[in-house]
C-alpha positions, 0 to 999 in steps of 0.5 A, a space after each residue: 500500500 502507499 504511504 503518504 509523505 508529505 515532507 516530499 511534496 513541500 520540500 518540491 514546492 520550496 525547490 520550485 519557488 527556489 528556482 523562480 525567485 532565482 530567475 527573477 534575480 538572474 534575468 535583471 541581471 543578464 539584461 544589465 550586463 548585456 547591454 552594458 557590452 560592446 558590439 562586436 567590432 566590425 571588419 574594414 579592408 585595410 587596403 580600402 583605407 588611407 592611413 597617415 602616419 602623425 608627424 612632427 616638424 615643419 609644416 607648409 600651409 598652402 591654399 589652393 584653386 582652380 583658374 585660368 591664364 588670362 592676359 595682362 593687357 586686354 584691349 577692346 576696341 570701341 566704335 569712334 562714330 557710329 557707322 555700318 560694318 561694310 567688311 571684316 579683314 581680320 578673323 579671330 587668332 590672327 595676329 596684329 599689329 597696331 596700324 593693322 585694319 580689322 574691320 571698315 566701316 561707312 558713314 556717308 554723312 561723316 564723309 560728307 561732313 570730313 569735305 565740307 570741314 576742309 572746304 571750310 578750312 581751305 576758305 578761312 585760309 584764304 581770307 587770312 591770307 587776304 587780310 595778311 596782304 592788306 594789312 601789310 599794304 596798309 602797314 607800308 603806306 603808314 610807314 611811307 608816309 611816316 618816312 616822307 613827313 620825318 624827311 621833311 621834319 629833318 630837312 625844316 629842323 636843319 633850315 631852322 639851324 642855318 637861320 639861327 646862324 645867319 641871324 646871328 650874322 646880321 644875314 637874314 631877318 628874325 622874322 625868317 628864322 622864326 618862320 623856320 623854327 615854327 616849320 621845324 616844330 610843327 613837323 616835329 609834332 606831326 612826326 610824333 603823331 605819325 610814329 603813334 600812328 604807325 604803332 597803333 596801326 601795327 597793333 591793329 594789324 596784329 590784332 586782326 591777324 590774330 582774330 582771324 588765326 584763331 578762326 583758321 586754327 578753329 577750322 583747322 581741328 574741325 577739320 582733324 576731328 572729322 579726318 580722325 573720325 573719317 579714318 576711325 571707320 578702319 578699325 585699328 588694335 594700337 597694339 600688337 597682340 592677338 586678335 581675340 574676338 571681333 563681335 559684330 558682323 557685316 551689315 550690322 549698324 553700330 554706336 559710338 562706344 560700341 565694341 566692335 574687337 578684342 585684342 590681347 597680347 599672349 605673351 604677357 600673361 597672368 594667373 587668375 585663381 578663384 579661392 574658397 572664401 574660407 581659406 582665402 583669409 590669409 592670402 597676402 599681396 606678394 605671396 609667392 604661388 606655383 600656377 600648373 598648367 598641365 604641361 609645367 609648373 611656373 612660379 609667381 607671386 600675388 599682385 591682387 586680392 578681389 575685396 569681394 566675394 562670389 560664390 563662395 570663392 575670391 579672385 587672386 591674381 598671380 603674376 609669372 615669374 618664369 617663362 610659359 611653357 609651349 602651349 600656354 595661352 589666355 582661358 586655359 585651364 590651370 590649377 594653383 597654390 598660394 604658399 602662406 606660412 612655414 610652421 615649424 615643430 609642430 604635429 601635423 597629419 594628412 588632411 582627413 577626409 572630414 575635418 576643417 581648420 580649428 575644429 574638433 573631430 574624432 578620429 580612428 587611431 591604429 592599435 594593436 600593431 596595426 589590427 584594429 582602430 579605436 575612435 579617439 578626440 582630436 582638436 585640429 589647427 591651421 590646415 593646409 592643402 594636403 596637411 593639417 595641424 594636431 593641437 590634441 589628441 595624437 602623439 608623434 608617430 601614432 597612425 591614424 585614418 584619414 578615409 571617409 569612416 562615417 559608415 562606422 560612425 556606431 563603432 568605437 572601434 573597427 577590426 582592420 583585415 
């Protein structure tokens, strides 16, 4: 028969709330430290990675841009009057010289104008040269005149003497020698409003011709000015260079001050670089910079800072301090860096593929031999075009990623293969 035990039966239960109240406990546990564990570290091909190696020395800041050679001097040639395009000589790329013709235009009324102003200069011209005559025939009659009444003057002055000596003598009368001597002085008066008269009359003259001068020289630049302007429809560069653009065509109507070509002279170059506006900040004028042009490096120097900014970029002109190398000519493309400082003993790295001058980032630092990466804080400085200073956070000869690790941002630490 069965016996019934009691004991047993309570002693299973006490096991059985044993094991429920260790569960309770055990479970909140686990949880806790689970989560408290780190994932597992990823796995990145090291070959698929730029790793750069913290060093300390000199560091050569440098700002770089894109741009293109432009020349020093560039000429547009505007219509003097306004005309019609009646012929185009000279294609852009043809070389020029200064009294070379690029293009001709006509203005019949100019034309017209250009004769009627010398016709007019040719008359003026003769009226001065008609006046000059009689001036000149009324100018002998004043003098001849003069010369007869100076001729009588001297010939009553010495009558006047001999009877003052004969009338001494007793010889002849007082009354003739006072009838001379009144001769003499009226002759004498007249002679002295003759000289007055000859000399106002020389200044008249002179007055005249001036006045009729100043008509003539009148004409004269009227007439340049429609010669000028009659010879300004050939157009003509003034310099000798490269013809670089002509954009007008034949038949076109044009007005004064429109520009009809464009010439350049393509051995005097320079360097026009269009830098962020970021790291423009500490370009200086006289700066030294390096222009490439695809086909050689030349160096020059900074001549000018564009105050203002477009689009993001400011303009900096280079001028060359080398000769160009075959093929250079204006609009081609170039790249070129401007040399800003030498920084000496400090840490420096490669440039990471996120991170700006004087800004905190995080960074991937090799460890264990080379086998993992662990993600550490680094506070950057002044940045160049490949490098950048290290102010905090690595040591002289730690090894560091530079790549894009963004796809490992939830990672503190990655595995490299």
């Amino acid at each position: 028969m069965d016996i019934a035990r009691p004991d047993r039966a309570r002693k299973k239960r006490l096991r059985w709330a044993a094991y429920a109240i260790g569960a309770l406990i055990l479970i909140p546990i686990i949880t806790i430290a689970l989560s408290r564990l780190e994932p597992a570290a990823p796995t990145v091909e090291k070959a698929t990675i730029w790793v750069d190696t913290v060093k300390r020395g000199e560091m050569l800041r440098q700002v770089r841009g894109s741009g293109t050679l432009v020349p020093l001097e560039i000429r547009w040639i505007p219509a003097a009057t306004e005309g019609r395009v009646e012929r185009i000589v000279l294609l852009a790329g043809t070389a020029v010289e200064p009294n070379s013709v690029i293009l001709e235009l006509s203005n019949p009324q100019l034309q017209q104008e250009a004769l009627d102003a010398e016709m007019a200069l040719r008359r003026v011209e003769a009226e001065y040269a008609n006046l000059r005559v009689q001036l000149d025939s009324l100018l002998l009659t004043q003098q001849a005149e003069a010369a007869r009444i100076e001729s009588e003057f001297t010939e009553a002055r010495l009558t006047a003497e001999r009877d003052a000596e004969l009338a001494k003598l007793g010889l002849v009368s007082d009354l003739n020698y006072r009838v001379s001597k009144a001769r003499a002085e009226s002759l004498a008066t007249r002679y002295g409003l003759e000289q007055k008269r000859l000399g106002m009359a020389s200044k008249s003259a002179a007055a005249q011709l001036e006045a009729m001068q100043a008509q003539v020289e009148q004409r004269r630049a009227l007439h340049g000015l429609r010669r000028s302007q009659v010879e300004g429809l050939k157009v003509r560069p003034g310099i000798r260079g490269v013809l670089q653009r002509v954009p007008v065509e034949v038949g076109q109507q044009v007005l004064p001050g429109a520009n009809l070509a464009q010439v350049a002279d393509p051995t005097r170059l320079k360097a026009e670089l269009r830098i962020p506006a970021t790291q423009a900040r500490d370009i200086q004028l006289d700066q030294v910079a390096s222009i490439d042009t695809r086909n050689g490096v030349i160096p020059g120097h900074v001549i000018r800072i564009d105050p203002a900014v477009q689009d993001g970029t400011v303009l900096v002109d280079v001028a060359l301090d080398a000769a160009l190398p075959r093929g250079a000519r204006p609009d081609l493309n170039i790249d070129g860096t401007v040399e800003l400082e030498r920084l000496q003993n400090v840490l420096h790295v490669g440039r990471p593929a996120f991170g700006q001058e004087d800004s905190r980032v995080t960074l991937f630092k090799l460890t264990e031999g080379g086998r993992e990466a662990s993600r550490v804080q680094v506070v950057l400085g002044k940045s160049s075009v490949s490098t950048i200073e290290i102010r905090e956070g690595l040591q002289e000869g730690d090894q560091v990623i530079l790549s894009d690790m963004s796809n490992w941002d939830a990672f503190n630490r990655v595995r490299l293969n």
